[in-house]
C-alpha positions as semicolon CSV with decimal commas, in nm:
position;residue;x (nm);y (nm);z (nm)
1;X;-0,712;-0,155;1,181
2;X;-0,756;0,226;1,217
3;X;-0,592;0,427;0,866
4;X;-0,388;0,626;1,079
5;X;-0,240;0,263;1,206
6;X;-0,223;0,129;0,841
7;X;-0,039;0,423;0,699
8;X;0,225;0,392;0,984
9;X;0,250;0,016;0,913
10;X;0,319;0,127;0,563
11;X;0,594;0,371;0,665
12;X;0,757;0,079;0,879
13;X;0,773;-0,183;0,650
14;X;0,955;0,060;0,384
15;X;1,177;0,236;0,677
16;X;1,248;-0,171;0,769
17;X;1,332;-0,282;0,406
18;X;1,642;-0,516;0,413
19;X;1,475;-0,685;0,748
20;X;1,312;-1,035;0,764
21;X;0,935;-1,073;0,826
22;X;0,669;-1,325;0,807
23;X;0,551;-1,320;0,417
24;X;0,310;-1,558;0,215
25;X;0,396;-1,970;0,273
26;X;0,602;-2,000;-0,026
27;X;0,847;-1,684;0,102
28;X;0,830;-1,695;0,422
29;X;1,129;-1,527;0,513
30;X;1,172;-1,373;0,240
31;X;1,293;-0,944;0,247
32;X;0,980;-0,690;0,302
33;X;1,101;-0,514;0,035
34;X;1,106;-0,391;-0,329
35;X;1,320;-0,581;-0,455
36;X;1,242;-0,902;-0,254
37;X;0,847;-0,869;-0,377
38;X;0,963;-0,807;-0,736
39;X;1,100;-1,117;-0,742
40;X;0,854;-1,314;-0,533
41;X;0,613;-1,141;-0,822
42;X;0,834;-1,257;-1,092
43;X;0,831;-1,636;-0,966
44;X;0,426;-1,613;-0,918
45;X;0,377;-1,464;-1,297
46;X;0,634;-1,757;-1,382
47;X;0,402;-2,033;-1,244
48;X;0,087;-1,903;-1,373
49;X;-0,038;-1,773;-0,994
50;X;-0,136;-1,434;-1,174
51;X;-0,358;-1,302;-0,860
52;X;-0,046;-1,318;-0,632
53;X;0,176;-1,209;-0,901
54;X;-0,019;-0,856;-0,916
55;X;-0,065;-0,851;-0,546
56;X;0,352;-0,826;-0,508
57;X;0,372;-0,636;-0,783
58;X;0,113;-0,401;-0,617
59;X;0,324;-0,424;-0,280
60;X;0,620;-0,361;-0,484
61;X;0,507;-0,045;-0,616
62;X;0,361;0,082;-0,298
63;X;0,753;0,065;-0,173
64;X;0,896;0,215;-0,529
65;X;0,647;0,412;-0,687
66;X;0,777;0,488;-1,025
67;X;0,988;0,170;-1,085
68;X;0,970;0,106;-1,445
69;X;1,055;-0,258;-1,436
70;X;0,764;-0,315;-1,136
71;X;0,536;-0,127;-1,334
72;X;0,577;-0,279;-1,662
73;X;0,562;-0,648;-1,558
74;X;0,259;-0,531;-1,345
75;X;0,086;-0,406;-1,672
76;X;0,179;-0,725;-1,827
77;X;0,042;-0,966;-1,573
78;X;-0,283;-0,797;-1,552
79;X;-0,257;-0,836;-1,916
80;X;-0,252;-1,199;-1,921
81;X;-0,521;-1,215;-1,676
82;X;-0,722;-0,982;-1,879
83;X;-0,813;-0,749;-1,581
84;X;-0,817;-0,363;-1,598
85;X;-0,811;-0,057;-1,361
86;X;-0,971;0,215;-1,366
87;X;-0,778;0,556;-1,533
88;X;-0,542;0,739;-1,241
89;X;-0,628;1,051;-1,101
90;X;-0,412;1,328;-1,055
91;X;-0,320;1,277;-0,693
92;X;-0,237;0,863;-0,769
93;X;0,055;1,005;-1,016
94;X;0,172;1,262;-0,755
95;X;0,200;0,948;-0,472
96;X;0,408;0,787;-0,738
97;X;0,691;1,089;-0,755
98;X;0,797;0,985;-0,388
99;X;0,846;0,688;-0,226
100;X;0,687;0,588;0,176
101;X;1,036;0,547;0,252
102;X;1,157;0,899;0,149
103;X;0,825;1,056;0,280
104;X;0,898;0,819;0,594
105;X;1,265;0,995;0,679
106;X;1,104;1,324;0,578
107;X;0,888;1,328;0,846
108;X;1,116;1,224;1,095
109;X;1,386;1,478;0,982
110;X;1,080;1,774;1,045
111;X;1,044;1,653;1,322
112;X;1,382;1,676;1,439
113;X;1,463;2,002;1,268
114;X;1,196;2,148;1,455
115;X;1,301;2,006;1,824
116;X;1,655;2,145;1,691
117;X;1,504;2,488;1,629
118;X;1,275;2,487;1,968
119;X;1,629;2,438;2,171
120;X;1,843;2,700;1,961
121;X;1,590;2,939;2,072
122;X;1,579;2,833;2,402
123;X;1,918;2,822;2,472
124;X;2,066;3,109;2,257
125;X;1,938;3,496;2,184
126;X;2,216;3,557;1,906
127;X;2,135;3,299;1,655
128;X;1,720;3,310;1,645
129;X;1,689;3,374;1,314
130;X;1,899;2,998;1,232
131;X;1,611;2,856;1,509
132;X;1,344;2,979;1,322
133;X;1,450;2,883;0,998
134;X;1,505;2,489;1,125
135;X;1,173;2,533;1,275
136;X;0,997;2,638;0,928
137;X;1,235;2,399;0,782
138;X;1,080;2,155;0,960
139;X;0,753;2,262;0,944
140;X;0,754;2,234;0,553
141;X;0,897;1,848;0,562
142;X;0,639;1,762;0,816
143;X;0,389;1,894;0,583
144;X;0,532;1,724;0,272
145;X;0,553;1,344;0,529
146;X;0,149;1,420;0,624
147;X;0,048;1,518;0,251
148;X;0,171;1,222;0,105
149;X;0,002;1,017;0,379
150;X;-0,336;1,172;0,312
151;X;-0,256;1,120;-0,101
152;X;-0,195;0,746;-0,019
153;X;-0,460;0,706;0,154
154;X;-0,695;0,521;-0,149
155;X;-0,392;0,251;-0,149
156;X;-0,479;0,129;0,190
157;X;-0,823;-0,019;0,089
158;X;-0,746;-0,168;-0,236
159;X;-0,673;-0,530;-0,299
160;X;-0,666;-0,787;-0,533
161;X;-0,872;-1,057;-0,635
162;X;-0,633;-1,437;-0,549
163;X;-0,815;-1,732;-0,648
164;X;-1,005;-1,849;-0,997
165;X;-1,280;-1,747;-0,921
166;X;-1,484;-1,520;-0,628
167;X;-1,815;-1,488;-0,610
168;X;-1,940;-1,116;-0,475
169;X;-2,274;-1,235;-0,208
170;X;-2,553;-1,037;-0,139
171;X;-2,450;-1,062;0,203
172;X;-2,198;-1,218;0,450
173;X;-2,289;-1,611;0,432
174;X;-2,181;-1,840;0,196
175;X;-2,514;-1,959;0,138
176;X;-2,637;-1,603;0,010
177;X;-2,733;-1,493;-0,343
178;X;-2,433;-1,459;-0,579
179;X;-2,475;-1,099;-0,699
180;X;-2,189;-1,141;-0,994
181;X;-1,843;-1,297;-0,987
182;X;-1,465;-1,158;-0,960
183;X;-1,199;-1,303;-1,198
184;X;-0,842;-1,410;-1,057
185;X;-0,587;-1,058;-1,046
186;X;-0,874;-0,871;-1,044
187;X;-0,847;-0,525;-0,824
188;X;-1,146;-0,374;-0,592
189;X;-1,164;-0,133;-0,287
190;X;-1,240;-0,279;0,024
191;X;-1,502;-0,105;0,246
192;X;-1,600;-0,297;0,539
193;X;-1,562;-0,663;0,683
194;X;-1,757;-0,898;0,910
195;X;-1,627;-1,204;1,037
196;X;-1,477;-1,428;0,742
197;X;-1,596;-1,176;0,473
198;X;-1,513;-0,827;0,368
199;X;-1,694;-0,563;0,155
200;X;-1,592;-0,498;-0,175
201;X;-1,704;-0,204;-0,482
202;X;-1,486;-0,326;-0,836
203;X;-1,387;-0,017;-1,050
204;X;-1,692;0,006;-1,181
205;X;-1,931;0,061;-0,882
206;X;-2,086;-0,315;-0,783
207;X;-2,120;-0,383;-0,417
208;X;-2,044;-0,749;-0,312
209;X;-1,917;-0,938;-0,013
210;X;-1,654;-1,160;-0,050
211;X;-1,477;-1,426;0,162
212;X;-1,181;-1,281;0,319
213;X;-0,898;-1,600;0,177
214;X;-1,001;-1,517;-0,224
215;X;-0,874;-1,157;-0,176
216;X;-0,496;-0,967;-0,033
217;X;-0,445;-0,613;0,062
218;X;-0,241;-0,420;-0,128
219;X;-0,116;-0,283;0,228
220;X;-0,062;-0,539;0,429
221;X;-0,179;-0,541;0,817
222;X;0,008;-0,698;1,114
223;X;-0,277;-0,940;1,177
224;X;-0,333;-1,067;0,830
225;X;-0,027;-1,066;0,568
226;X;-0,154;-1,252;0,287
């Protein structure tokens, strides 16, 4: 799925929260939202499923960035699986200051302050300076919505690591070499896919390609929700 696609997606699901979509088998109707993957999380960690523990915990933060509860039984679960990430850069802990949704409704409220502006000019000569301003108004929150999306960005390709074990092949066949192995909860970036397997780098820099069941996106797509 194209980024631009992904990052919409994104926007939807945290515009949608308090709606009822299709989730993992165990929840699946359970609420798209942070809250609802918190818990889902929470039951995971309970019964020792640590790689889908992280990966709603992940999902959870993507939707509240910032939550200290998310964030600190996040730490803890990678803690008993005994993974780490890598450091975060400067622009990780600026996504985390505002959430899709708020960036979401910022966006559309540009948008809208701007159409408002574009017809206060149009319609009136007396009050162009109050058209203007809702136009730069807008401009601004516009800005702010596509800024964030371009700072999220790196969240769209990460994912995490589901099953016991998950061995990395030299290439995309079950029967290739095994180049080294990932461990359950474990994060990496995804950068490609073919058929049943998908491309992955670990935090720190080995190439592998994995089958596409032993790992889940951090952002979700329509066509594959695990």
């Amino acid at each position: 799925m194209p980024a631009y696609k992904r990052l919409l997606l994104i926007a939807a699901l945290a515009l949608s929260a308090g709606q009822t979509v299709a989730q993992p088998s165990t929840a699946s109707r359970a609420v798209y939202s942070a809250d609802g993957l918190y818990n889902l999380a929470n039951s995971y960690a309970r019964a020792g499923r640590l790689g889908l523990a992280v990966l709603s915990y992940e999902r959870a933060a993507l939707l509240a960035p910032g939550d200290a509860d998310i964030n600190a039984n996040l730490a803890y679960a990678r803690a008993r699986a005994h993974v780490s990430i890598a450091p975060q850069s400067w622009y990780a802990h600026l996504v985390e200051t505002i959430s899709p949704t708020l960036a979401a409704w910022l966006g559309a409220v540009g948008i809208v302050s701007v159409g408002m502006g574009l017809v206060v000019l149009r319609i009136t000569t007396q009050s162009r300076w109050l058209g203007r301003t809702a136009i730069a108004l807008g401009v601004v929150q516009i800005s702010l919505a596509a800024c964030h999306a371009l700072l999220l960005w790196p969240r769209m390709q990460e994912a995490v690591v589901l099953v016991d074990r998950a061995d990395a092949h030299a290439a995309p066949a079950s029967m290739a070499d095994t180049l080294f192995v990932l461990r359950e909860a474990q994060s990496v970036r995804m950068a490609g896919a073919y058929g049943t397997f998908i491309l992955i780098r670990t935090v720190g820099g080995l190439s592998g390609w994995v089958a596409r069941a032993d790992i889940g996106a951090v952002a979700p797509t329509a066509g594959r929700e695990r």
